[in-house]
N, C-alpha and C positions, 0 to 999 in steps of 0.2 A: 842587689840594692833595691830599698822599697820605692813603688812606683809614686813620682809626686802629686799629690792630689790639689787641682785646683780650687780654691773655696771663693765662693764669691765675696763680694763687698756687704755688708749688713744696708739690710734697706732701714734707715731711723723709722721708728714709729712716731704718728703724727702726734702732734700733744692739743688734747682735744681746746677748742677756743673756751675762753675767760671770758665769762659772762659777771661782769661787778652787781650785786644786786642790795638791798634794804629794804627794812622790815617796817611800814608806815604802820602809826599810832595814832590814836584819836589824838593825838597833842600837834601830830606833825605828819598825816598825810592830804592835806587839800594846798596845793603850788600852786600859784596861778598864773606864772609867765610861763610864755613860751617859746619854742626855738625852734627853728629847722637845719639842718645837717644834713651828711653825704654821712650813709653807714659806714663803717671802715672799720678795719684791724689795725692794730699797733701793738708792736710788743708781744702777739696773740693775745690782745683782749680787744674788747666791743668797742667800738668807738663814735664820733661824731666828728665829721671836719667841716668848716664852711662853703670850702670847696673843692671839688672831686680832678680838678685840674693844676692844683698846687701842691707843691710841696708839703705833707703834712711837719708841722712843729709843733712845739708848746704853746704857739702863740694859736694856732686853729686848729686845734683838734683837744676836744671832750672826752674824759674817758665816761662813756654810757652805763649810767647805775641803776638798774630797773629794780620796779618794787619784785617782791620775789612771788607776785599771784599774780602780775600784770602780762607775763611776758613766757612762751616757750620755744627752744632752739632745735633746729631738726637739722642735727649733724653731719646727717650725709647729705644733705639737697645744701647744706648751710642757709638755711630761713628762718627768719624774727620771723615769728609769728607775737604779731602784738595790738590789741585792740585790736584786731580780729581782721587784721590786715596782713598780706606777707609783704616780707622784705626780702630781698638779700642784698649782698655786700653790693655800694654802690648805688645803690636807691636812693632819693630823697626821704625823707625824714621830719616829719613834724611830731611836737610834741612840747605836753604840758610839764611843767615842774620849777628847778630852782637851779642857780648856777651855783657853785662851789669851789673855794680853791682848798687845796690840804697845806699842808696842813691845821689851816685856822680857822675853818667854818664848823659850827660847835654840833653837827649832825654827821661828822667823820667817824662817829665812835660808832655808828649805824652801820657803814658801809664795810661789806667784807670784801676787802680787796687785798694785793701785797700791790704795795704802791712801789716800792724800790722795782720791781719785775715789772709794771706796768710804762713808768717813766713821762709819766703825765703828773701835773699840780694842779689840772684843773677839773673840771665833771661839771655833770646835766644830771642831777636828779631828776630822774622821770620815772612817769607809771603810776 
C-alpha cells in the first residue's frame, strides 16, 4: 500500500492594497476644502474614516483617491508616503481636495477604481 503523504494547507497569497488614484488637469486639479481622517482599509482599498474608534460604515469612511504623482505606497512597511510625510494605517490624516459621491459627481469618469469591490459611494479627492 503507498505510504499517505500529508500535504499542508495552501497558505492564500496576500492581495496587494487598492490604492484609488486620478489624473489632475489644468481644468480640475486646484480643490480647496479640506479634511482630516484616520488612514484605514476597507474592502483592501485606501481609505478615510472620522474616527479610528467606531465602527467603520458608509456613513464615515472615504474611499481615499490620490492624484496619481501625489502619493507612493511601500508595501511591505505599508506607508503613505504623501507630501512628504509618512503615514501608516491608523494615523491621522489631513488633507486638501473635494468630496465626492458615485455615482453622481461628474469627476467619477477620472477615478480608476472597481467600486462594486470597494463598497463605498463616497471619496476624498485628494493630492
Amino acid at each position: 500500500m503507498p505510504e499517505m503523504i500529508v500535504v499542508s494547507e495552501p497558505i492564500p497569497a496576500k492581495t496587494p492594497l487598492q490604492i484609488a488614484t486620478w489624473s489632475p488637469t489644468k481644468y480640475n486639479g486646484r480643490f480647496t476644502a479640506m479634511t482630516a481622517g484616520y488612514l484605514t482599509v476597507i474592502n483592501n482599498y485606501l481609505a478615510l474614516t472620522r474616527d479610528n474608534e467606531e465602527v467603520m460604515t458608509q456613513d464615515n469612511t472615504l474611499l481615499l483617491v490620490l492624484a496619481n504623482t501625489s502619493f507612493s505606497w511601500d508595501a511591505d512597511k505599508e506607508i503613505l508616503l504623501f507630501e512628504g510625510k509618512s503615514y501608516k494605517i491608523g494615523d491621522e490624516l489631513y488633507l486638501g481636495g473635494a468630496a465626492f459621491t458615485y455615482p453622481n459627481a461628474n469627476i467619477t469618469d477620472q477615478i480608476k477604481v472597481n467600486w462594486i469591490d470597494c463598497g463605498l459611494n463616497k471619496g476624498w479627492l485628494g493630492g
